[in-house]
N, C-alpha and C positions, 0 to 999 in steps of 0.2 A: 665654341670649343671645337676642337679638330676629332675627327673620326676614328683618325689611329690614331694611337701613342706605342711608340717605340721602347719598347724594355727590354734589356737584359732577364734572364730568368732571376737572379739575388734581386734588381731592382722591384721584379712585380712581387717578389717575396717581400725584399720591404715596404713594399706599398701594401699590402695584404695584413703585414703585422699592423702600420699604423693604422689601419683603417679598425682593425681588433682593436686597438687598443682605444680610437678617439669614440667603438659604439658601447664598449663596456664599460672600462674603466673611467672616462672623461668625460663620459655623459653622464654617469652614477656621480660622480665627483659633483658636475658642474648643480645635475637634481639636487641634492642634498644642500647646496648653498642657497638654493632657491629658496626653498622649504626653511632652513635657515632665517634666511633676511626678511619670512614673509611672515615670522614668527616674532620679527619685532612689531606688526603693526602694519602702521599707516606707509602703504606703499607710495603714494605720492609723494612722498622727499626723503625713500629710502634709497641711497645711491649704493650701496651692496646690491640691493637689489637689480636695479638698471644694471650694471658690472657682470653679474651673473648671467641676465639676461641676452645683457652682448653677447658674454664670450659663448652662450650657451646657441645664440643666433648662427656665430664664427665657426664655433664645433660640426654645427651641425652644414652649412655650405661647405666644410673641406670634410667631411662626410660623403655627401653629394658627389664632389669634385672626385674625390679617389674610388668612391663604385664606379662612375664613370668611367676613366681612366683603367682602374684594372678587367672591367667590360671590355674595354675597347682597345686592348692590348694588344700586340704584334708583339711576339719574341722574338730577340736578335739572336741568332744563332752566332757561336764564338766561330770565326775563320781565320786562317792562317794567310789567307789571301792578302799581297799586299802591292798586284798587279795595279789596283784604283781603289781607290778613297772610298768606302762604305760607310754606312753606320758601325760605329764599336771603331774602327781606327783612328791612330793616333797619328798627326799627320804633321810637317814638319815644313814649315815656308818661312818666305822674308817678302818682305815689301819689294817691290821694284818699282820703279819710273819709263814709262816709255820716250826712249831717244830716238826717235825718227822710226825706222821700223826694228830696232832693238830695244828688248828692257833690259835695263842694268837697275842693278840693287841700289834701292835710296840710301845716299846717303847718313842718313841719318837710323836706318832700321838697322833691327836686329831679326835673328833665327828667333820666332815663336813655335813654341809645340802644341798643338791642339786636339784633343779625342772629341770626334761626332759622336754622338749619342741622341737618342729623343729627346723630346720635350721635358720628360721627366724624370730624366736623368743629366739636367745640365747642370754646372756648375762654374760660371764665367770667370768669377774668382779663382778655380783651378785649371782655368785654360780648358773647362770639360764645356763644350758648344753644341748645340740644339743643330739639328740638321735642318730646321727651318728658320737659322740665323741665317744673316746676309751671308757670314763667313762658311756657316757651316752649308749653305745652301748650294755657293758660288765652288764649294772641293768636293761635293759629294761625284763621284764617277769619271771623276778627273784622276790622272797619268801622275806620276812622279815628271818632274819638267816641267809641267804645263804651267802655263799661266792662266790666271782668274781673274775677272773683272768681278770687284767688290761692290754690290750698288747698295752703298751705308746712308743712312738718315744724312749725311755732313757731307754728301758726294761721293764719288767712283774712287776707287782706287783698285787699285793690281798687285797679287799676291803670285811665288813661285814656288812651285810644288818643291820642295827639298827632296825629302824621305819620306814615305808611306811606312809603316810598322802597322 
C-alpha cells in the first residue's frame, strides 16, 4: 500500500463515515447472520454460513484498508491556482502525434477533461484520475501548452495540456 493518500477534506469525511458505518453497523449485521446460520446445525454444508463468513472476512480487510488510508492521509487543500496541473485540478488535453519536431493533434482524438485526485478519490468512469496514473502522473506540474509523454501498459503516447481549471 502507498504511504500517503491524498484526500480532499469531504473525501476523508467520507472515508471516516464508511469506516463508522462498515465497524458498527456491518459487522453487527454480518455477527448476527453468523450466529444465525450456526443455529441451524451442522456447519459443514451450511453455505449461509461460509457467505457470512466471507463477507464478514471482506468487511473486515476494507476495515483494515480505510484505517489505513484515513491514518495516512494528506489533505488537499482547495486552490485557485491554475498556473500547473496539481492534485484537485481539472485539466483539459488532446492526443497529439509527433511530426518531425512538431505535434499536431491525432487525428482521430478528441478534448478529454480530467480531475487529479489521490488514490482514493479516483473515479476513471468520471474522467476523476489517480495522480499515480500514467495519465495522472505524466500532467501533475506540467504548464497549460506542454506536452506529456504517456508511458501506458499498450505503449507511449502524447497528451497537450489544453486548459488547467
Amino acid at each position: 500500500m502507498a504511504d500517503t493518500f491524498y484526500m480532499t477534506q469531504e473525501e476523508k469525511r467520507k472515508a471516516e463515515e464508511r469506516l463508522e458505518y462498515l465497524t458498527t453497523v456491518k459487522r453487527a449485521e454480518i455477527i448476527e447472520r453468523i450466529q444465525e446460520a450456526r443455529s441451524h446445525g451442522d456447519l459443514s454444508e451450511n453455505a449461509e454460513y461460509d457467505a457470512a463468513r466471507n463477507e464478514q472476512a471482506a468487511n473486515e480487510g476494507e476495515i483494515l484498508e480505510l484505517g489505513y488510508q484515513i491514518k495516512n492521509a494528506q489533505i488537499i487543500e482547495e486552490s485557485d491556482d491554475t498556473s500547473v496541473v496539481h492534485i484537485g485540478s481539472k485539466v483539459t488535453v488532446q492526443e497529439v502525434e509527433k511530426k518531425g519536431n512538431v505535434y499536431v493533434a491525432a487525428a482521430y482524438s478528441e478534448e478529454e477533461t480530467y480531475t487529479i485526485m489521490g488514490t482514493t478519490g479516483a473515479d476513471p468512469i468520471h474522467n476523476i484520475i489517480s495522480n499515480e496514473s500514467p495519465v495522472g502522473a505524466a500532467l501533475l506540474g506540467k504548464k497549460k501548452g506542454a506536452v506529456v509523454s504517456v508511458k501506458a501498459p499498450d505503449g507511449e503516447y502524447y497528451l497537450k495540456i489544453l486548459g488547467i481549471d
